[in-house]
C-alpha positions as CSV (number, residue, x, y, z in Angstrom):
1,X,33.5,-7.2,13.3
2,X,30.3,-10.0,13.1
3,X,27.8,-7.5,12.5
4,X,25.6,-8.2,9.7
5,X,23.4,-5.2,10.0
6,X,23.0,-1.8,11.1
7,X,19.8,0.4,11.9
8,X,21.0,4.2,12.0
9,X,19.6,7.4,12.9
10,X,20.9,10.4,11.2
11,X,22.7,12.3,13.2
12,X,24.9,8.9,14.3
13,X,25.2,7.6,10.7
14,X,28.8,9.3,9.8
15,X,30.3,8.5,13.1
16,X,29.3,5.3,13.5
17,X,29.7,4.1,9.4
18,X,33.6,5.5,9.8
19,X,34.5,4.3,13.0
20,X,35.4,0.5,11.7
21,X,35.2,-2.0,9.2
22,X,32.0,-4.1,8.7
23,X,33.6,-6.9,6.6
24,X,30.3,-9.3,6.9
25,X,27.5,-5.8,7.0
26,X,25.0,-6.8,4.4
27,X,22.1,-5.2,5.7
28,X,21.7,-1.3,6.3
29,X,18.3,1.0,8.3
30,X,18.8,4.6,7.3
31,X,16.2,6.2,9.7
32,X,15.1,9.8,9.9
33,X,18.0,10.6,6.9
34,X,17.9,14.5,5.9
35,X,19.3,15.3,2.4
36,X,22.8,16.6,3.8
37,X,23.5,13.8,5.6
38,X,22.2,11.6,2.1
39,X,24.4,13.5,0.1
40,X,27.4,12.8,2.2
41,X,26.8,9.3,2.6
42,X,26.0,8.6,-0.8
43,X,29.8,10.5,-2.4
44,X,32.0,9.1,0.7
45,X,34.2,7.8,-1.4
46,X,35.4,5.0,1.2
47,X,31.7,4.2,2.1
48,X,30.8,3.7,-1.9
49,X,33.8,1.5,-2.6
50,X,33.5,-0.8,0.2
51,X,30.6,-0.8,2.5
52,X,27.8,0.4,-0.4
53,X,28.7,-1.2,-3.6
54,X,30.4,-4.1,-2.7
55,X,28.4,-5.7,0.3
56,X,24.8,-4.1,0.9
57,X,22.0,-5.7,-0.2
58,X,19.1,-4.9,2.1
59,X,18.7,-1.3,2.6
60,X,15.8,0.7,4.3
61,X,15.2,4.3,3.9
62,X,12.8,6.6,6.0
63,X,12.8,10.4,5.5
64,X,12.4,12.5,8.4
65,X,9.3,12.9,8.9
66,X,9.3,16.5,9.1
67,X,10.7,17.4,6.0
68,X,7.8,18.3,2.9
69,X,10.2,18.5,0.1
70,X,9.6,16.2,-2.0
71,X,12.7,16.5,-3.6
72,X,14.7,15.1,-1.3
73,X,13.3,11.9,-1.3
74,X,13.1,12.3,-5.2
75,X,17.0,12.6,-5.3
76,X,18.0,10.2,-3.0
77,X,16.0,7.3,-5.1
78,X,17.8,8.4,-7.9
79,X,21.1,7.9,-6.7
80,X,20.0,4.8,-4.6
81,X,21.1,2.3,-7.3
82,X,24.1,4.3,-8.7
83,X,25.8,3.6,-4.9
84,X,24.0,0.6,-4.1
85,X,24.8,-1.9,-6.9
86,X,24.0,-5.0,-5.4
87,X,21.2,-3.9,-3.7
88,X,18.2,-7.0,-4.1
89,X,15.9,-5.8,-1.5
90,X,14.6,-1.8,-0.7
91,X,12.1,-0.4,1.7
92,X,11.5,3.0,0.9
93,X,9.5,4.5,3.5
94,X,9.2,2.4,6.8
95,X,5.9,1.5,7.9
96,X,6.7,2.7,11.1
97,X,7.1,6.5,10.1
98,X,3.7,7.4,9.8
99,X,4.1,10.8,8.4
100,X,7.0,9.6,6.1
101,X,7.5,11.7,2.7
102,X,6.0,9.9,-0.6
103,X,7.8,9.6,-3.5
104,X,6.9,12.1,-6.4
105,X,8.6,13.3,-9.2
106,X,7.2,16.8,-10.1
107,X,8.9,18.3,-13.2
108,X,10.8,15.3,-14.7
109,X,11.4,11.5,-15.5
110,X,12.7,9.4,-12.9
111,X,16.4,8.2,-14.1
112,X,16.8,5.7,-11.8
113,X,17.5,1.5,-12.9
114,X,18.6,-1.5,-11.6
115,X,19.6,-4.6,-12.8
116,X,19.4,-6.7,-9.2
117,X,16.7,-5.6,-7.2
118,X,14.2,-8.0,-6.7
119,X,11.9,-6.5,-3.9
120,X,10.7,-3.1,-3.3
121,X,8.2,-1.9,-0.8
122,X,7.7,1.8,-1.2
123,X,4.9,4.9,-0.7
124,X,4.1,7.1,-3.6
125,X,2.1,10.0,-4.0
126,X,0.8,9.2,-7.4
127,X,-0.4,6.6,-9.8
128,X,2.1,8.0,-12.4
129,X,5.1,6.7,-10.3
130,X,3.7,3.2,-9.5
131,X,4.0,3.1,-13.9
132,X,7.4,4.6,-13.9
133,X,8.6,2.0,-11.7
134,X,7.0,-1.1,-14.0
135,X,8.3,0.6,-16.9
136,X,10.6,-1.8,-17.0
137,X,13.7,0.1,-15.4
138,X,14.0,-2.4,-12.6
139,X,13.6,-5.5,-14.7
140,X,14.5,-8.3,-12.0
141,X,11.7,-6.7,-9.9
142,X,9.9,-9.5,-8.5
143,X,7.9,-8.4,-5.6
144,X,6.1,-4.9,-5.4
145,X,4.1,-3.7,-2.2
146,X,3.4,-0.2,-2.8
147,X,1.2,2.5,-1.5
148,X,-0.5,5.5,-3.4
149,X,-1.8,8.5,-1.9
150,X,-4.1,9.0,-4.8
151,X,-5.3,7.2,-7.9
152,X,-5.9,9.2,-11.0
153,X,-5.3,9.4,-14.4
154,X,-1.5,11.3,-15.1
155,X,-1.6,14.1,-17.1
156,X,0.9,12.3,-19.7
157,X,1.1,9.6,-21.6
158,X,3.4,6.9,-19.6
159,X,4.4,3.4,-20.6
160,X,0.9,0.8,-19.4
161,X,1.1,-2.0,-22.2
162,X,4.2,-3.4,-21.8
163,X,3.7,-7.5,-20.2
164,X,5.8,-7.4,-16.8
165,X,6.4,-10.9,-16.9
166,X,9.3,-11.3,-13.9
167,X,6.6,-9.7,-11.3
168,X,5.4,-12.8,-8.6
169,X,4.0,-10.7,-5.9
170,X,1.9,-7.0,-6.1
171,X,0.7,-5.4,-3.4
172,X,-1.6,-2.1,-3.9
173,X,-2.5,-0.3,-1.3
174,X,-5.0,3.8,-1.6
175,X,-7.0,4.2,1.3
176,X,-8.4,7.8,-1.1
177,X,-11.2,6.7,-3.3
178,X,-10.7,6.5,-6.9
179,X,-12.9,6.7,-9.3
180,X,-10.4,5.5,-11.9
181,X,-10.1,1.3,-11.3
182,X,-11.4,0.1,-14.6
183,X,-9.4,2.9,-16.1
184,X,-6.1,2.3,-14.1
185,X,-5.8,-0.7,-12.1
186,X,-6.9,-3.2,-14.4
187,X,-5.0,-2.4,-17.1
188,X,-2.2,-2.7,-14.8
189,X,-2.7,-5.7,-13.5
190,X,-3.2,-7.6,-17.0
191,X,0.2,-6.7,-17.3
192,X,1.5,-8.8,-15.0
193,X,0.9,-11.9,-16.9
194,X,2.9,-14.5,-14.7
195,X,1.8,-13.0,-11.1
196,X,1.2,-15.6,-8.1
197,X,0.3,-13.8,-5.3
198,X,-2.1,-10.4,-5.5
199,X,-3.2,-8.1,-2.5
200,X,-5.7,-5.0,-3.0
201,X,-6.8,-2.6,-0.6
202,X,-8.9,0.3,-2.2
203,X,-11.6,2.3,-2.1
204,X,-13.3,2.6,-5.2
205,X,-16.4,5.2,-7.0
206,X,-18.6,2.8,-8.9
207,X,-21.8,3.9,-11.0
208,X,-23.7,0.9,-11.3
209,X,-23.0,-2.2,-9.4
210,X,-20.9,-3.2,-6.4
211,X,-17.2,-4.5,-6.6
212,X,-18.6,-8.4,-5.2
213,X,-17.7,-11.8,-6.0
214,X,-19.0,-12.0,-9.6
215,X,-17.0,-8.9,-10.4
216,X,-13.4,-10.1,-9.3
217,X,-13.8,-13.3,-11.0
218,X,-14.8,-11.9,-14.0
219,X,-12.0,-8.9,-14.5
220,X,-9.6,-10.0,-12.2
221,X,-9.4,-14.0,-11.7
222,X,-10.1,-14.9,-15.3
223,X,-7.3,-12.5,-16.9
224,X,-4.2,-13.7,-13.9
225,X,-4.1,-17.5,-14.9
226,X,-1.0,-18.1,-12.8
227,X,-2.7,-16.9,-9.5
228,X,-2.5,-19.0,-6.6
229,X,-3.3,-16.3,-3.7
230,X,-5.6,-13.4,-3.7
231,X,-6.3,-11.3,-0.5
232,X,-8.1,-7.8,-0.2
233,X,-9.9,-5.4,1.3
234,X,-12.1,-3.5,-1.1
235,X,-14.6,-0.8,-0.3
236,X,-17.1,0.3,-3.1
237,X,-19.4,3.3,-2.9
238,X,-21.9,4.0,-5.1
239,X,-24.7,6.6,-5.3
240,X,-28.2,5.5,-5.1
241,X,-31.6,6.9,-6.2
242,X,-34.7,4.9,-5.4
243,X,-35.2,3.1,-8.6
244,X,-32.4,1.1,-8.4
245,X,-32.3,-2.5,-7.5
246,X,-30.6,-2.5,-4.5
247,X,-28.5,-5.6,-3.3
248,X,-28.5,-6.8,0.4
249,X,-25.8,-7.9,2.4
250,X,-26.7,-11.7,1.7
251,X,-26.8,-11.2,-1.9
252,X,-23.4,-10.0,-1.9
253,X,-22.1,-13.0,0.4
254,X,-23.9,-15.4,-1.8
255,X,-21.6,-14.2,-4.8
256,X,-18.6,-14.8,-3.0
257,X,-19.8,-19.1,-2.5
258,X,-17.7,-20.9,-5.0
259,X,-14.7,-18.4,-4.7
260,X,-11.5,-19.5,-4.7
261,X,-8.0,-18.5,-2.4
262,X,-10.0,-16.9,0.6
263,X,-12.8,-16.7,3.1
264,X,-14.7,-13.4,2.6
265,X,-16.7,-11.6,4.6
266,X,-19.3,-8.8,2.9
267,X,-20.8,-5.7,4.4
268,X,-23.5,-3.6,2.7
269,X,-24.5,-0.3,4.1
270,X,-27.2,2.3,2.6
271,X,-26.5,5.7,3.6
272,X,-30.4,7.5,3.0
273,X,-29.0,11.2,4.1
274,X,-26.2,10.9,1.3
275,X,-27.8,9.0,-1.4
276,X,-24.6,6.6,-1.0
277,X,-23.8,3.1,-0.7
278,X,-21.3,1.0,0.7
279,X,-20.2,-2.6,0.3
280,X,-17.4,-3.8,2.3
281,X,-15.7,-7.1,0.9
282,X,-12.3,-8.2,2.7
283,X,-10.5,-11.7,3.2
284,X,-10.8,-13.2,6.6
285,X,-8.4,-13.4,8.4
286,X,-8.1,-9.6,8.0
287,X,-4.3,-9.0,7.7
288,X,-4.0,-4.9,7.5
289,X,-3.5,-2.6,9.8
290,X,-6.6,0.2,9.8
291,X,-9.9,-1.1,9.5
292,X,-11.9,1.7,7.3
293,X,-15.4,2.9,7.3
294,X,-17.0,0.1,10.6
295,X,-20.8,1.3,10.7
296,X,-23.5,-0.3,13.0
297,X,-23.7,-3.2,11.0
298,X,-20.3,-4.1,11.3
299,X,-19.9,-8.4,11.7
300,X,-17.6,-8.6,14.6
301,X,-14.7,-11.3,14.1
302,X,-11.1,-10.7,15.8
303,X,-8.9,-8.5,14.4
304,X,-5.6,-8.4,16.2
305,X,-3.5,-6.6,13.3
306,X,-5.4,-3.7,13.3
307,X,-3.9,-0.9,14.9
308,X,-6.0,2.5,13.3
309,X,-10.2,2.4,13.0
310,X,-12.2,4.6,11.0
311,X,-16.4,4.6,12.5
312,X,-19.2,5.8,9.9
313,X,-22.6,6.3,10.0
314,X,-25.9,8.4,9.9
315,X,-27.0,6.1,13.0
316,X,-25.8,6.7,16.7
317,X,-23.3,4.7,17.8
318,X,-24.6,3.2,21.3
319,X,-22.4,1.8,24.3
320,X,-23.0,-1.6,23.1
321,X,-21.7,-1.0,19.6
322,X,-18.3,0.5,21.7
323,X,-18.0,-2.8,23.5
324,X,-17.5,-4.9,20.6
325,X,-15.4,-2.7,19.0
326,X,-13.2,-3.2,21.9
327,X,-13.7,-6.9,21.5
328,X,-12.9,-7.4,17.4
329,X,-9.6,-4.8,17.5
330,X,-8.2,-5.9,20.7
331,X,-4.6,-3.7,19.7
332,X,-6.3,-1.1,18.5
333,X,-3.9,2.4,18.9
334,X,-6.3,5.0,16.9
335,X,-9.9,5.2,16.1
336,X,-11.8,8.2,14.4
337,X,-15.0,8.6,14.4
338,X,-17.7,10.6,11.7
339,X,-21.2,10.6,13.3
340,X,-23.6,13.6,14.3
341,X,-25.8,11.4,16.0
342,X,-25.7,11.6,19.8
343,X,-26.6,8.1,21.9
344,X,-29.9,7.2,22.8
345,X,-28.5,4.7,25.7
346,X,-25.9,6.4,27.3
């Protein structure tokens, strides 16, 4: 048998693992994998002494979707590496499963380590994860894309000062605001004292001044000396009285004009009803997938990786505005609205 890799629902994945040898299988897609069917796979004593230990070393793992416990995906990662020894490269969590379960440990310490893995794209629920797993357990880790559900200080004290000098490539992705990114994040990322490439998207609580140009050279470029590629998509709120001095949306572009990797584009919005203010700063191209928060002043620009939009704002949206949303986000597959203003130009 030729075949080099396998993508596997669960109901097939006994059969169809049993059936034959796979003397050149290196890669492995576990999809919609319920924690019977895990548990069997991972103690087959003829799957773990050929197939697992000996040959795979690209594995993907998606939950199915409909199952809430979070301990199923908890014990699965924690036997990942016992059965998969080789294993260099893990997706935990396919972007494809929406509604996949996030990784959480509840009542106890992860136990889980390898020696070999070098990437590892994954979705947590918490920020106390993301730490557990640049404790220093996976110490060839090289490349990180990870997703939170949530941002906020854990409620013990967890390893965030130790250099993670191996890591080349972080990705961070919380689309829930934090108000914790000074506290958290940065930290964090000073850690990482030989990283290359760096990609943010987050939506961040701020008290005085916008996340802008000024403010990611200062706390993020001048502390990552080996950078040599920085993308985001940061949104910063901020609540507003009227003696502050507010910046426009050209003073915020013109703090992004000697900065280095990128071309950004900058929206400001002031919300009057709510006190609140948004900046919007992103690279351009715009490489994600949801586009968050577009209000009236939104810039236009093609978007053609965006598949989910978010519309905000105390001012109607009008048919116009609805036209060159079609335009910008041309394979656009969801888009939610937040507006209790009906049209004046229907």
């Amino acid at each position: 048998m030729k075949i080099k890799w396998l993508d596997l629902e669960s109901s097939f994945m006994k059969n169809i693992l049993h059936v034959v040898d796979y003397p050149n299988l290196y890669g492995l897609g576990l999809y919609n994998i319920e924690e019977e069917t895990a548990k069997y796979l991972f103690t087959d004593e003829r799957l773990i002494s050929s197939i697992f230990k000996n040959q795979i070393t690209t594995l993907i793992i998606a939950i199915d979707p409909d199952k809430k416990d979070w301990s199923i995906m908890e014990n699965i990662c924690n036997q990942i590496f016992t059965v998969f020894i080789n294993l260099t490269h893990l997706i935990f969590c396919h972007a494809s499963y929406k509604n996949n379960a996030r990784l959480l440990f509840k009542n106890r310490s992860p136990t889980f380590s390898s020696s070999s893995l070098l990437i590892l794209n994954i979705k947590v629920q918490t920020f106390r994860v993301c730490l557990y797993i640049l404790d220093g357990r996976l110490e060839q880790l090289h490349t990180l894309h990870i997703e939170l559900a949530n941002i906020l200080p854990p409620s013990e004290e967890i390893e965030n000062q130790r250099k993670i000098p191996n890591l080349k490539y972080f990705v961070l992705s919380c689309l829930l605001k934090t108000s914790s990114y000074n506290q958290l994040i940065l930290p964090l990322l000073y850690r990482m004292t030989n990283l290359e490439k760096l990609a943010l998207d987050l939506t961040v609580s701020v008290k005085e001044t916008f996340i802008d140009g000024y403010y990611l050279k200062k706390n993020i470029l001048n502390h990552i000396s080996q950078l040599k590629q920085f993308t985001f998509d940061i949104r910063s709120y901020m609540f507003i009285n009227n003696e502050m001095n507010l910046p426009s949306k050209e003073d915020i572009q013109r703090r992004f004009d000697d900065f280095p990797y990128t071309n950004v584009i900058s929206c400001v919005d002031y919300f009057l009803e709510y006190k609140e203010g948004l900046c919007h700063i992103y690279s351009y191209p715009f490489l994600m997938k949801h586009y968050e928060d577009v209000t009236n002043n939104f810039p236009d620009g093609l978007y053609p990786y965006v598949r989910q939009v978010s519309l905000y704002d105390e001012y109607a949206f009008e048919h116009e505005f609805f036209i060159r949303i079609a335009q910008s986000f041309p394979f656009m597959e969801k888009l939610s609205i937040t507006n209790r203003q009906g049209q004046n130009h229907k």
